[in-house]
C-alpha positions in Angstrom: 2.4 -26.4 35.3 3.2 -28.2 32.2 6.8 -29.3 31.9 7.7 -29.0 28.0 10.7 -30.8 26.7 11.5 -27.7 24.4 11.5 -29.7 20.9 10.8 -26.7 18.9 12.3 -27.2 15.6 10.5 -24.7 13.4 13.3 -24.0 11.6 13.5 -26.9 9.6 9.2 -26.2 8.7 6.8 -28.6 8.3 7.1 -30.9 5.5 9.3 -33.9 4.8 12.3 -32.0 6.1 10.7 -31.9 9.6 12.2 -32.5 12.6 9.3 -35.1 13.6 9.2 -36.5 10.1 12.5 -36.9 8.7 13.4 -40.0 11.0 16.9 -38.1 12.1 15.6 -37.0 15.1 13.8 -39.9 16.7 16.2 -41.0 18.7 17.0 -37.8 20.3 12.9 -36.9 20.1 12.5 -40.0 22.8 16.0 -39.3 24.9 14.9 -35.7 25.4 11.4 -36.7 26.4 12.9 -39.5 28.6 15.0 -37.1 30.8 12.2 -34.4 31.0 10.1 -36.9 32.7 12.8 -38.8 34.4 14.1 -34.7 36.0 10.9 -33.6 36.4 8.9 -36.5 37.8 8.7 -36.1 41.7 7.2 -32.5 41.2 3.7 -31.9 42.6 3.3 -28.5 40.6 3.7 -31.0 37.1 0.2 -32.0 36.4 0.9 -32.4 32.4 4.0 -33.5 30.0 4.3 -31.7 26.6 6.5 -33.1 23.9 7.3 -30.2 22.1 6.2 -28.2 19.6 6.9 -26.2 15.9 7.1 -29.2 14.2 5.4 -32.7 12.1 4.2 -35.6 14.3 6.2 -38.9 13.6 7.4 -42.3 15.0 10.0 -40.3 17.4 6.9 -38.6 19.3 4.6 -41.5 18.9 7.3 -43.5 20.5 8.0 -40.7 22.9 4.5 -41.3 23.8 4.3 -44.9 24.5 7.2 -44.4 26.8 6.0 -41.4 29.2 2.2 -43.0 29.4 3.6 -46.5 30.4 6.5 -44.8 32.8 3.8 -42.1 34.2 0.0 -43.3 34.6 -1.1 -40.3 35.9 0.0 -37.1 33.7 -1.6 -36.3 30.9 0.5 -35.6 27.6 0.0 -32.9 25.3 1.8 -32.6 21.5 0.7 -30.1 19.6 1.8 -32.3 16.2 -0.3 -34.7 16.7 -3.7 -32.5 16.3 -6.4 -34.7 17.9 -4.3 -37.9 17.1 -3.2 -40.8 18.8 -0.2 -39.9 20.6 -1.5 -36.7 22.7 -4.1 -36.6 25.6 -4.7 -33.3 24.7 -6.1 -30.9 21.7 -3.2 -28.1 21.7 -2.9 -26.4 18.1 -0.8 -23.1 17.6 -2.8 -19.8 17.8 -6.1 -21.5 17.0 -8.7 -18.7 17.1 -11.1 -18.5 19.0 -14.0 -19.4 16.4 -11.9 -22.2 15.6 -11.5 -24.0 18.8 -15.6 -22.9 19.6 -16.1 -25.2 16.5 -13.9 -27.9 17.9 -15.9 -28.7 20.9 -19.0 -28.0 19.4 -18.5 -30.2 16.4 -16.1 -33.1 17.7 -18.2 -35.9 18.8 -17.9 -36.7 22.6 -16.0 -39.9 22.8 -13.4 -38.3 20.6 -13.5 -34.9 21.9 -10.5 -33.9 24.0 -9.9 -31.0 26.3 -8.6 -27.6 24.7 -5.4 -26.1 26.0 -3.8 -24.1 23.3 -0.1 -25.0 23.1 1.0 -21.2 21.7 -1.3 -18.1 21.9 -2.2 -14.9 21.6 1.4 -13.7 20.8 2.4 -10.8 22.1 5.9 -10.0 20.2 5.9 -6.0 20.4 2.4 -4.0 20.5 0.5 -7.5 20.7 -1.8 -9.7 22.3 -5.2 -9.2 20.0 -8.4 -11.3 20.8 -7.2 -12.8 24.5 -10.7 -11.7 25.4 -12.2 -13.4 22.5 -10.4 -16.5 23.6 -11.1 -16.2 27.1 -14.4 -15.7 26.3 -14.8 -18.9 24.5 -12.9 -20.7 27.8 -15.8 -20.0 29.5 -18.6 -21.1 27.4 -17.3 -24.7 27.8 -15.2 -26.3 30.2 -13.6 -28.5 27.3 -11.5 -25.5 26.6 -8.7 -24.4 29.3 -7.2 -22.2 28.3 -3.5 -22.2 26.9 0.3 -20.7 27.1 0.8 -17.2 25.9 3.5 -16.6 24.3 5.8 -15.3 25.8 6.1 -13.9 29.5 9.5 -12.4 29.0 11.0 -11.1 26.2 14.3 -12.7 24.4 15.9 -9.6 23.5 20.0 -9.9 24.3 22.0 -7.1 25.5 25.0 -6.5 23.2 27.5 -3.5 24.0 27.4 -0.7 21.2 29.7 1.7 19.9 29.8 3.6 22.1 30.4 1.4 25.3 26.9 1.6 26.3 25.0 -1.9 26.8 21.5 -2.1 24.7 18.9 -4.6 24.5 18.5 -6.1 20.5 15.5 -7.2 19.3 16.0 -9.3 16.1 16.4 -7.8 12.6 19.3 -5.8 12.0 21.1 -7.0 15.2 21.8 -10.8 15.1 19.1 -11.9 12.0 19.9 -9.2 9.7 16.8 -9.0 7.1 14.8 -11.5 8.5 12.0 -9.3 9.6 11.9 -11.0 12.7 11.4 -9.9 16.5 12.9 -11.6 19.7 11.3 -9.3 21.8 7.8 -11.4 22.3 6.9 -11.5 26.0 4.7 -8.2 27.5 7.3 -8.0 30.2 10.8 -6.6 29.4 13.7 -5.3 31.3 11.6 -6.2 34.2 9.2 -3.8 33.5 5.1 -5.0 32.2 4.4 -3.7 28.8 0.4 -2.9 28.0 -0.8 -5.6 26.7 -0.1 -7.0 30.4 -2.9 -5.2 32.1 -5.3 -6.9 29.0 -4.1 -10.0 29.8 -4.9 -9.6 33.8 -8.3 -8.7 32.9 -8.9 -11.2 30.4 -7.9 -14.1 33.2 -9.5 -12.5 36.4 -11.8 -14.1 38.4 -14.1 -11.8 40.0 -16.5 -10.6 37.7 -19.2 -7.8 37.8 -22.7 -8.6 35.9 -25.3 -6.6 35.2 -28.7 -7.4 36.6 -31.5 -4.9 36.6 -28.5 -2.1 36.0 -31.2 0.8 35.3 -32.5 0.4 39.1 -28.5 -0.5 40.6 -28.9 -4.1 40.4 -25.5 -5.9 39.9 -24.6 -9.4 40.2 -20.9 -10.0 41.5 -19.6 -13.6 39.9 -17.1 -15.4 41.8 -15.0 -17.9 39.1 -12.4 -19.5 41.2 -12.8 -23.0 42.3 -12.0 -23.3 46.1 -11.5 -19.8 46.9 -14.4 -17.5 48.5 -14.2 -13.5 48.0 -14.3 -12.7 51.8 -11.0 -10.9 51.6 -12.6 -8.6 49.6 -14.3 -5.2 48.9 -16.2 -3.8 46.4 -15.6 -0.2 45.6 -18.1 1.5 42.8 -18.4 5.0 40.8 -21.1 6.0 38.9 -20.2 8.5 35.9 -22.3 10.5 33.6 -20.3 11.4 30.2 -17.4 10.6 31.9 -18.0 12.6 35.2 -18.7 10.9 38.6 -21.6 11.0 40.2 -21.8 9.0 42.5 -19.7 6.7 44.2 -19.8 3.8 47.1 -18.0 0.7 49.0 -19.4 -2.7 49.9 -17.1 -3.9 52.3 -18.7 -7.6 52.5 -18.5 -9.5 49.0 -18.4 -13.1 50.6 -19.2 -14.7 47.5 -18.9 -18.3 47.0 -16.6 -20.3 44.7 -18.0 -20.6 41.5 -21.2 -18.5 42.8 -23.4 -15.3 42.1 -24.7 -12.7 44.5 -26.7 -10.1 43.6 -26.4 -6.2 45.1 -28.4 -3.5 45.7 -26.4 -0.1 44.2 -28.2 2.8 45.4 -28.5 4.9 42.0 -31.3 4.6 39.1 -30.9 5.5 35.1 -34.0 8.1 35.9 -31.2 10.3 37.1 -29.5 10.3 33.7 -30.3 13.3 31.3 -31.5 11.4 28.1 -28.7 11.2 25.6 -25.8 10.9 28.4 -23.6 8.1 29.0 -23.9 6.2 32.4 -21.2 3.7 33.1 -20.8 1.8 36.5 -17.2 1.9 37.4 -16.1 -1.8 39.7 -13.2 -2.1 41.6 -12.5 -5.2 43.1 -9.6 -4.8 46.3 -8.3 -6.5 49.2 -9.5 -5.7 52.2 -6.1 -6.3 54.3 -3.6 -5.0 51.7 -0.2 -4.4 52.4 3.1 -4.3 51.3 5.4 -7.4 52.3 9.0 -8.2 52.3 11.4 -10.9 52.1 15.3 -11.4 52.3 16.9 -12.9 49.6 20.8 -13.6 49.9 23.2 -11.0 48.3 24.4 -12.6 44.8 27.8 -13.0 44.1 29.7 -11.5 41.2 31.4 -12.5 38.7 33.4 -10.9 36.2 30.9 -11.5 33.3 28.1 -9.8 36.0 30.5 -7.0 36.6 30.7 -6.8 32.8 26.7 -6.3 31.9 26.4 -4.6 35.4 23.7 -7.0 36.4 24.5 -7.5 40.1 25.9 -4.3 40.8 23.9 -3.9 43.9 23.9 -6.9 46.0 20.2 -7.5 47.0 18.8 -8.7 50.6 15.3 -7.1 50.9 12.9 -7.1 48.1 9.4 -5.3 49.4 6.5 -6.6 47.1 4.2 -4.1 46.7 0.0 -5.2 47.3 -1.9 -6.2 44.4 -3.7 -2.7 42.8 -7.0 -4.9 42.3 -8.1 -8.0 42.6 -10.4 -7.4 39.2 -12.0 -4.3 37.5 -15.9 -4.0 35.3 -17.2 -1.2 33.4 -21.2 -1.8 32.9 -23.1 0.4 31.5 -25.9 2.0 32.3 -27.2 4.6 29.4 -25.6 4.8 25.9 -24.1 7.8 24.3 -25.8 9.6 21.7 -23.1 10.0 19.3 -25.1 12.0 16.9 -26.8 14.5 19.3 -22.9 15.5 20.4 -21.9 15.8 16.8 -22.7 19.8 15.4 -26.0 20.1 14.5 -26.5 22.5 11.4 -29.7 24.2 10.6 -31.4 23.1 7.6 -31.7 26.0 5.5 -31.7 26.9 2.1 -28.9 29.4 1.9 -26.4 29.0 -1.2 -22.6 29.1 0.2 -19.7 30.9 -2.0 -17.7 28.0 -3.6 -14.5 28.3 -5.6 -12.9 25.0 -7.6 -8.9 27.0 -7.5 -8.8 30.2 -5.4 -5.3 30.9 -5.1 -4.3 27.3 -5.4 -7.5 25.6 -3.2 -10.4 24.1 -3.9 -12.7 26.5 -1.2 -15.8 26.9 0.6 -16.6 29.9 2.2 -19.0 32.6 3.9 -18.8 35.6 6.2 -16.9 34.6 9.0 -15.9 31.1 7.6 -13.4 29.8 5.1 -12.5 25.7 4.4 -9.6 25.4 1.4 -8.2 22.1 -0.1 -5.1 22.1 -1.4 -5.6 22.0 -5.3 -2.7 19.6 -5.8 -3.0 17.2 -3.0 -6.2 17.3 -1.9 -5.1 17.9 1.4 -7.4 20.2 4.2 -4.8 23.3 4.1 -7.3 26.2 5.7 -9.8 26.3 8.0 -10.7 29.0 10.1 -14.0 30.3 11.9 -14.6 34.1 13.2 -11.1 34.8 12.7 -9.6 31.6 14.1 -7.2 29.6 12.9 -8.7 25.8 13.5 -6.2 24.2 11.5 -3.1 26.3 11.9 -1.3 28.1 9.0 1.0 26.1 7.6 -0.3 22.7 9.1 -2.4 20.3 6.8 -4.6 17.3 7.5 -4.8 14.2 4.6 -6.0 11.1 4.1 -4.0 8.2 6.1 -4.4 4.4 5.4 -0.9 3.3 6.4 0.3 2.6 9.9 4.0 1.7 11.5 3.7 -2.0 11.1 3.8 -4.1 14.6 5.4 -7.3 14.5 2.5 -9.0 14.7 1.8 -7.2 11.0 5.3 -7.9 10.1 5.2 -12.1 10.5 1.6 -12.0 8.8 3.6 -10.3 5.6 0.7 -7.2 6.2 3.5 -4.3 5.7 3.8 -5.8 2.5 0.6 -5.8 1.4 -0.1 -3.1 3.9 2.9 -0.5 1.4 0.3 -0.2 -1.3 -1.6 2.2 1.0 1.3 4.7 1.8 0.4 8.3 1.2 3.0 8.5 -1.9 1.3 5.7 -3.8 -2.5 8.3 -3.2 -2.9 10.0 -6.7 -5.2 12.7 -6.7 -7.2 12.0 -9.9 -10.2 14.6 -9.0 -10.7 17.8 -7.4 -14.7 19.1 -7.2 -16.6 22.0 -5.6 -20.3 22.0 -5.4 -22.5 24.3 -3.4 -26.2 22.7 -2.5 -28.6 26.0 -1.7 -31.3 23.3 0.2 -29.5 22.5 2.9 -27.4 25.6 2.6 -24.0 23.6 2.5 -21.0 23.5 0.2 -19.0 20.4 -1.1 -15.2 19.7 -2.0 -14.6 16.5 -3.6 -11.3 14.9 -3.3 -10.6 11.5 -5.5 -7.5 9.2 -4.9 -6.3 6.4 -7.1 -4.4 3.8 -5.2 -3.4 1.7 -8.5 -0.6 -0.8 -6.0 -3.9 -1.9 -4.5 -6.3 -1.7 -7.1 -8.4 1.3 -4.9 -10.3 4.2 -5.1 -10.2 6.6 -2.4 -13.0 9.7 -2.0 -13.0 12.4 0.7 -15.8 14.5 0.0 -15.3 17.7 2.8 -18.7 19.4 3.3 -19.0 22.9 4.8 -22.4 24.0 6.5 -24.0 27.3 6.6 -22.7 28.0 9.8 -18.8 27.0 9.4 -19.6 23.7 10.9 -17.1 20.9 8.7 -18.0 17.4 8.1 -15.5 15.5 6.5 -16.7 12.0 5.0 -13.7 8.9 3.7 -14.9 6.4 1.8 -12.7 3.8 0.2 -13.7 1.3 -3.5 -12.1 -1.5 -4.1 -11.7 -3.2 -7.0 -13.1 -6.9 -7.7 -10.8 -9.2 -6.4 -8.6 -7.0 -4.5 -6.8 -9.0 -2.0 -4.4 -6.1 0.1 -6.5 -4.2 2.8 -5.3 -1.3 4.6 -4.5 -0.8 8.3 -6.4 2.0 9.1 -9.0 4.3 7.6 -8.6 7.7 8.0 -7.3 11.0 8.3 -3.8 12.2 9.9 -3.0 16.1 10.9 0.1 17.5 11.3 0.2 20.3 14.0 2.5 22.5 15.7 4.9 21.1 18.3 3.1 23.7 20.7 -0.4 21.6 20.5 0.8 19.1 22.8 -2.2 18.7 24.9 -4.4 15.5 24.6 -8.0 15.4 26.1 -10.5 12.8 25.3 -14.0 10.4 26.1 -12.8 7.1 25.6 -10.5 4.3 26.6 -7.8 5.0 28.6 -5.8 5.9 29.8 -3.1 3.2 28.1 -3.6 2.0 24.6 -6.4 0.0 22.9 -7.2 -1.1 19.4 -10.0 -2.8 17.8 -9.0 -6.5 19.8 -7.5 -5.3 22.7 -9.5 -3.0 25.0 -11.7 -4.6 27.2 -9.2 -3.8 30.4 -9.5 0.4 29.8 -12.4 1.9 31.0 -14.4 4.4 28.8 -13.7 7.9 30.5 -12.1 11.8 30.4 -8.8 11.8 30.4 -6.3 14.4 29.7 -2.4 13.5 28.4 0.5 15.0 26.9 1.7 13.9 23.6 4.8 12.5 25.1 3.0 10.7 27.8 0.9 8.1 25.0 3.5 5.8 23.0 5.2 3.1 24.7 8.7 2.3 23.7 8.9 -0.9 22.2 11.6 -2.9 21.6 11.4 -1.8 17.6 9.4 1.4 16.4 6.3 0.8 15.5 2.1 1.1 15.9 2.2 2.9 19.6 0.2 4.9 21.6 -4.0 4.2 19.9 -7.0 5.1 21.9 -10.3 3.3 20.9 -13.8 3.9 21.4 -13.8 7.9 21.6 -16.4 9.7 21.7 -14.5 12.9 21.4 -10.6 14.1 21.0 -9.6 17.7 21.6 -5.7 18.7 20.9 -4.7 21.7 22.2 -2.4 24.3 23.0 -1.9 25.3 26.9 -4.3 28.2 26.4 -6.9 25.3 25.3 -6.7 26.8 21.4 -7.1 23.9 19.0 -9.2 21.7 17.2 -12.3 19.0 18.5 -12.7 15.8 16.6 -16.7 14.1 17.0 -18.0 11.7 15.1 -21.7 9.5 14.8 -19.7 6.0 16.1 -16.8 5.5 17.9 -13.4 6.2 16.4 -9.8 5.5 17.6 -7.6 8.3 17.6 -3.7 8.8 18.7 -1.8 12.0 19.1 2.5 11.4 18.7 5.8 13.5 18.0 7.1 13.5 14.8 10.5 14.7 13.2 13.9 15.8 14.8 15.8 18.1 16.5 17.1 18.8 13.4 14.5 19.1 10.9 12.1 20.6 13.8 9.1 18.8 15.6 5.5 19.0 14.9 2.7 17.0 16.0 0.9 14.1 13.9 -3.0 13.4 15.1 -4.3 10.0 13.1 -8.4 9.8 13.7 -9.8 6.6 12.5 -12.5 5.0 11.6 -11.2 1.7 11.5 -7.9 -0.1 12.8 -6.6 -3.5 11.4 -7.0 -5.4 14.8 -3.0 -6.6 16.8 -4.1 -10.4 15.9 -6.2 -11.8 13.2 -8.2 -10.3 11.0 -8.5 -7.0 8.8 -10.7 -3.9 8.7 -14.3 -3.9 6.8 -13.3 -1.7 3.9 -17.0 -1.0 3.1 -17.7 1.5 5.7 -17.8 5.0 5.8 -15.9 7.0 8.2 -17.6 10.0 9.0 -16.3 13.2 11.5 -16.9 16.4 12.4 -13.6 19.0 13.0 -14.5 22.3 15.2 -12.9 24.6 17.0 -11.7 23.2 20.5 -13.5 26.1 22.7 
């Protein structure tokens, strides 16, 4: 435990104005680091004293210093102002990435060098937490780096009583910082109950770890990272699936791995077994062999009027029963790889010249004998597709580009929505509108162009329709020379009817992921309602993504609907839009790229490529 003395005075920034340089607050810089140490001194758990943070280094903390070293010879002291100054013991910058603190160790000479624990990271305000496995994974690669503090555990959302007599929790702009743009509600637990990016977080800091040895004959290694603590309280319980269905499945009840040790096991399955072209993936549970539920007694609390008020102890409590721990650590490994292309349709190639029509009845269309794919003439939207009689995409529905998503507030304090607005669907122009029918290959081709002019882009969806009804639809996006402003997603949204509520995929799941936060779901089938994907944060926004798919189907209860598959993996998300009032529908977003939660932005000179089919 580090005990902080809370100087976080970020509101007066970091120049000359600045708490730690403006020579105001020394005084009160020292006092407060005086009675931290002076409170806090006699407790064991205290192995390290930090200063403060959000601010400039300055006499105050360099005096602060000199005061807590001399009165405490055995603490260290960190101070994230003072980089890898004087006046701290330890290196503990602000959301350093993970490349950047690598560097640090690797480049700062040994007698200078000091440990790494990061003083703010990884912040998860609403749908956050991006790259804790790239950190983590640079924490182990050098024990110089130790990790840091997330912020934050909890959430600082306040409860305020609304109109209507009913207590809420507010989250920041529009409640008590009106325009600001800010969010209070950074912590991935809230209200008591852990948001997602909590179970990415557990993964990223377990310490029992599957490895793969010789995986193709069922050798794993099982890694045992803790210090002190050996894994005889534990078993290992292991599933074997192929494309997503188990195979085979076993327990290990004696893992008595050493601290800080490797053992390697004998899994009694081989890759042979595995059709070529099928996904194996070994599935490692790590669980306590003696778990149970415990309880303790806590004394009722007393009320008070202001608690009678917010209803907070309403119930007096004296038993709380904790509940086991699920696992004590979870792998995936894998065994075979996918082929994404061999699950993808696989047209004949055949010369065979398709019916192609540049405005039949207000689409752009491709068509043959039991097949017809129109684009919307105006738009450039997909408006009809339908195979032996079947309505893929239903009447009246469309599916369009999409390069905009609900800002988090991680996007939100980098100033993306900003940038990210150029990419809405009202600043798309449609510019072109093509048909082209190719007899070798015995395909037809609707070119849609898009001029994004806000941010100096061209957009292409070129819609190619096979012989056989199969569609490919192909985004591409141009930008021009020294464009700054990148989208948030590339790709294509549907909207459906409300009655196509039914979500089955290969992928991650079964809670969210995105491009920097997915390592804790497991690649697998799994089969959701609509309502069941999107966690309510504090404010509306980005909710509810699946990465890595292999393929999405959304359906009606009959199983009628439409089957996304693609040559590399793609995220896709399935959500309710519109009102009681205006009616429902549902909106399907497939991507081919997602600006990551944290750092970073998506590699705008890639192709996103997909295949839409009939769901059965």
């Amino acid at each position: 435990m580090c005990a902080d003395a809370n100087i976080d005075a970020e509101g007066l920034g970091r120049g000359q104005a600045a708490a730690g340089s403006c020579g105001i607050f020394d005084k009160a810089i020292v006092e407060r680091n005086k009675h931290n140490v002076q409170w806090l001194y006699n407790h064991p758990s205290i192995i390290c004293w930090g200063m403060g943070r959000n601010t400039t280094d300055g006499k105050g903390f360099q005096d602060a210093y000199k005061w807590i070293k001399e009165y405490d010879k055995t603490r260290p002291v960190s101070w994230s102002g003072a980089g890898n100054g004087a006046d701290t013991d330890i290196f503990s910058p602000e959301y350093a990435s993970a490349d950047s603190c690598g560097k640090y160790i690797a480049n700062t000479a040994e007698g200078s060098r000091k440990p790494v624990v990061l003083a703010e990271y990884n912040r998860v305000s609403g749908n956050g937490s991006g790259g804790i496995s790239n950190i983590w994974d640079e924490v182990r690669k050098d024990k110089g780096f130790q990790g840091g503090f997330i912020s934050a555990f909890g959430d600082q959302t306040m409860t305020v009583r609304n109109e209507y007599g009913e207590n809420v929790l507010t989250w920041g702009d529009g409640d008590y910082m009106p325009g600001s743009g800010y969010s209070h509600a950074f912590g991935f637990a809230s209200d008591s109950v852990l948001s997602p990016q909590a179970e990415e977080i557990k993964y990223a800091m377990q310490n029992v770890w599957a490895q793969p040895g010789d995986i193709a004959n069922g050798q794993v290694n099982v890694y045992n990272e803790n210090f002190f603590t050996p894994l005889k309280d534990l078993k290992m319980l292991w599933t074997l699936t192929v494309n997503g269905k188990e195979t085979a499945n076993g327990t290990i009840d004696d893992v008595n791995v050493g601290p800080r040790q490797a053992i390697g096991y004998a899994l009694p399955f081989n890759a042979s077994s595995i059709p070529a072209g099928q996904e194996g993936l070994l599935n490692i549970v790590f669980e306590d062999k003696n778990a149970a539920p415990s309880t303790i007694t806590l004394p009722a609390l007393p009320s008070s009027d202001e608690d009678d008020e917010f209803g907070t102890f309403a119930q007096p409590r004296t038993k709380v029963i904790i509940p086991p721990v699920d696992n004590n650590g979870h792998c995936q490994l894998q065994v075979t790889k996918y082929d994404f292309e061999a699950a993808c349709p696989q047209p004949e190639n055949i010369k065979k010249k398709l019916k192609v029509n540049a405005n039949r009845g207000g689409e752009a269309c491709v068509y043959g004998s039991n097949f017809y794919v129109g684009v919307d003439a105006g738009t450039g939207a997909l408006k009809t597709y339908t195979m032996n009689g079947v309505n893929v995409l239903p009447q009246g529905f469309i599916m369009q580009p999409s390069l905009w998503r609900e800002p988090t507030d991680n996007d939100m304090l980098a100033q993306k929505h900003t940038n990210a607005n150029a990419w809405a669907s009202d600043r798309m122009t449609l510019t072109s509108l093509t048909t082209k029918a190719v007899k070798k290959g015995g395909y037809g081709e609707i070119i849609a162009t898009y001029g994004l002019y806000d941010a100096g882009a061209t957009l292409t969806v070129v819609y190619t329709v096979y012989h056989d009804g199969s569609l490919q639809i192909k985004e591409s996006l141009a930008m021009a020379q020294g464009s700054s402003a990148k989208p948030l997603r590339l790709g294509m949204v549907a909207t459906l009817p409300s009655t196509m509520e039914q979500s089955e995929y290969y992928g991650r799941g079964p809670s969210e992921s995105y491009t920097d936060r997915k390592m804790s779901q497991n690649i697998g089938l799994y089969s959701e309602k609509v309502g069941e994907q999107a966690y309510n944060y504090r404010r509306a926004q980005e909710s509810g993504g699946k990465s890595d798919i292999r393929w999405w189907k959304q359906t009606d209860a009959q199983g009628n609907g439409l089957r996304i598959t693609a040559p590399r993996p793609f995220f896709a998300k399935a959500s309710k839009t519109g009102s009681a009032e205006s009616g429902t529908a549902i909106r399907l977003n497939i991507d081919g790229a997602q600006a990551p939660l944290g750092d970073g932005d998506i590699n705008t000179s890639e192709e996103f490529i997909f295949w839409l089919s009939p769901a059965k």
